[in-house]
N, C-alpha and C positions, 0 to 999 in steps of 0.2 A: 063718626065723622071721618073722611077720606082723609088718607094723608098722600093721595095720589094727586098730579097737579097737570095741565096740560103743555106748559113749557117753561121756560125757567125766569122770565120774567114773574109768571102769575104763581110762582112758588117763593118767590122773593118778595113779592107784594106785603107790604107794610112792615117788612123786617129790614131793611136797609135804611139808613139815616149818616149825615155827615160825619167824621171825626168819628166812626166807630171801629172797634177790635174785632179784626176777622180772623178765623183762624184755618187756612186752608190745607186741605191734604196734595199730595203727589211728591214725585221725584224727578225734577228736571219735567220730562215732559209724558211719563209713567202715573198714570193716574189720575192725571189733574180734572178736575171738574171744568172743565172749557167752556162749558154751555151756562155754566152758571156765571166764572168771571165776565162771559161776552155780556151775559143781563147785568151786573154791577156796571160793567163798562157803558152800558146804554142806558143806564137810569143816570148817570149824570153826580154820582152822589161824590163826595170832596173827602178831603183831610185824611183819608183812611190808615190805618193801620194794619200792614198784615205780618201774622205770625205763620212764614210757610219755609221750608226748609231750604227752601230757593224762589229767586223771583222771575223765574221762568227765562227765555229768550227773546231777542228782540222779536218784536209783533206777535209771541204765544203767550199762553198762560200768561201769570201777573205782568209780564212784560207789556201786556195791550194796555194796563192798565199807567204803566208808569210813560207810554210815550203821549196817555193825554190827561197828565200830569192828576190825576185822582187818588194817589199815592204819598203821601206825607211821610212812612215812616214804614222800616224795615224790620222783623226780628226774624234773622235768616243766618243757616249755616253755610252755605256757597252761593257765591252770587258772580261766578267768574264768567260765565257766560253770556251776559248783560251788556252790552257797551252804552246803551243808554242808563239802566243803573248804575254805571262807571263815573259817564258824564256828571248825571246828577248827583253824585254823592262824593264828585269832587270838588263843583259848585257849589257845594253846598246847599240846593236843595231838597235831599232828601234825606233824612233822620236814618240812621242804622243801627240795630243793635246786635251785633252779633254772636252766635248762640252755637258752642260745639255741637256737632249734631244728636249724640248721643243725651245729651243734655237739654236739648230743644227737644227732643220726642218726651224725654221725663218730665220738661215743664208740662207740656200740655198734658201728659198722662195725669201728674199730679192735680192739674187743674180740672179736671172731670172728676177726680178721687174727692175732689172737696179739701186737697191738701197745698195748702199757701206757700209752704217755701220745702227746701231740701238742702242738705249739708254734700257736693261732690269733690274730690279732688282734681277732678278737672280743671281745667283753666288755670290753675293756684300758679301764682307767679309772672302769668301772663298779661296781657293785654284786659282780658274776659277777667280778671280779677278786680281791677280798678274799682274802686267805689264799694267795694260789695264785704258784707261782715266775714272776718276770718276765722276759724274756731279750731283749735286742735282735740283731736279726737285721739284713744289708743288704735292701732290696728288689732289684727288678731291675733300678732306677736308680741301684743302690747308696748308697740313703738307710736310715739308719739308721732300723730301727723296733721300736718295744715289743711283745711277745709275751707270751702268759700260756699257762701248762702244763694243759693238761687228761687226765686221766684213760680211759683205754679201762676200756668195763661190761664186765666178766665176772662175767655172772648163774649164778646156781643153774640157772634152770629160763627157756627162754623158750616166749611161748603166742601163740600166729600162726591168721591168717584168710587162705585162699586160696579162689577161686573151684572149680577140680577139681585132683585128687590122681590119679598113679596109684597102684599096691599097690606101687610101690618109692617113692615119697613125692616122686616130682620133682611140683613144683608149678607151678599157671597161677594167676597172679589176675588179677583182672576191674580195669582199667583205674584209678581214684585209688586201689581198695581196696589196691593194691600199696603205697603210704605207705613209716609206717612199717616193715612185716611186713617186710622184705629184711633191713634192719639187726637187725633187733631178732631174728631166726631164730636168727644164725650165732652170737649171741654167749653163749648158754645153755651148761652142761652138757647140757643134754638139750634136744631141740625138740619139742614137741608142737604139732599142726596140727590144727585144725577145717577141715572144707570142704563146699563144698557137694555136690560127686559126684566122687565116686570111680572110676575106669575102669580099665581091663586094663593091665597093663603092658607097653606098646610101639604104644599108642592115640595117643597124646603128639604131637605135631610136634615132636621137636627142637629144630626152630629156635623153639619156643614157650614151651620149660619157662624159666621164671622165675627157681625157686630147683631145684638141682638135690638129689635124695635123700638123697643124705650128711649134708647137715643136716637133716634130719625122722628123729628117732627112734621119733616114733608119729602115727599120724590117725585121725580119728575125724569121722565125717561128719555133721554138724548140722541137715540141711534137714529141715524148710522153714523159713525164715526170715521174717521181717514184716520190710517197711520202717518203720523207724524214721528219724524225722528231726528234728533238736534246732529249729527255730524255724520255722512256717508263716506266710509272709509273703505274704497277698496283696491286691491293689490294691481299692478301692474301686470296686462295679458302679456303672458311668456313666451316667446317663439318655438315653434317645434320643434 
């Protein structure tokens, strides 16, 4: 059975439904699966939840999603460059849960591991602690220290950006685009993969594939792509 698909609608087909846990990869705008949020964004589907480490820019990545309001709920570790998820989550319409980053990559790792919760010291004391079990632990100088219980994601559906794919789904990404995508794969019901080229199975280096097949239940190859980039910054021409 192909896990090859011919665009990203018909790779999403029958895995999308209202009020579900997504879990998406990238960084800002390093990696993100675009071709796949654009098919959520056009299937119309409601209430969503996503677990992404940011919720992209206005009109990119998840950002498309939250200006036509398909977005219910946040679990994200910066979201400063949003003024629409600003709006909305001042308003009060849209749920956030906010997740140090280093800690949002180990939920979702843990939730691919098949492991429900973890004991970090992060957060201890802060805001991210509220609500959540404390437990003190020895270190390894045997000093006593506070812990707080976190959560492993286990999503409905996760949506991933890899550089090539082969036709059994082991993937390569291309150098920072790797991010979040590793954690964010394994922890889905189902994975679905955009990439940018697709090759024979057994093309591969071995010692190269990234994430191995097992987790990709479908791909669907998106090129060509535009570089996009969230802030152009450059110096003032100097006179001679």
């Amino acid at each position: 059975m192909t896990k090859i698909y011919p665009d990203a609608a018909s790779a999403l087909d029958g895995v999308l439904r209202n009020n579900m846990l997504i879990a998406a990869g990238g960084f800002g705008l390093c990696g993100i699966p675009e071709r796949l949020l654009d098919a959520i964004r056009d299937s119309g589907v409601t209430g969503l939840t996503f677990a992404s480490n940011n919720a992209g820019i206005d009109n990119e990545g998840i950002g498309k999603l939250l200006r036509t309001r398909q977005v219910a709920k946040m679990i994200s570790s910066y979201v400063g460059e949003n003024k629409e998820f600003e709006r909305q989550y001042l308003s009060g319409e849209l749920a956030v849960e906010f997740s140090p980053q280093g800690t949002l990559a180990e939920r979702m790792r843990a939730g691919g591991a098949g492991i429900p919760g973890f004991y970090t010291r992060t957060g201890v004391g802060t805001e991210v602690a509220k609500g959540k079990e404390h437990k003190d632990f020895p270190d390894r100088d045997g000093v006593m220290q506070t812990y707080i219980l976190e959560q492993g994601i286990f999503a409905d559906l996760s949506i991933i950006k890899a550089w090539k794919a082969d036709t059994t789904g082991n993937l390569i990404f291309r150098k920072t685009a790797r991010n979040f995508n590793l954690p964010a794969a394994a922890c889905g019901k189902v994975c679905v993969a955009e990439v940018e080229e697709v090759v024979p199975a057994g093309s591969l280096d071995p010692d190269q594939i990234h994430l191995a097949g097992v987790f990709v239940n479908r791909i669907v190859c998106g090129a060509p792509y535009d570089k996009k980039i969230e802030f152009r910054t450059v110096r003032e021409r100097e006179t001679a």
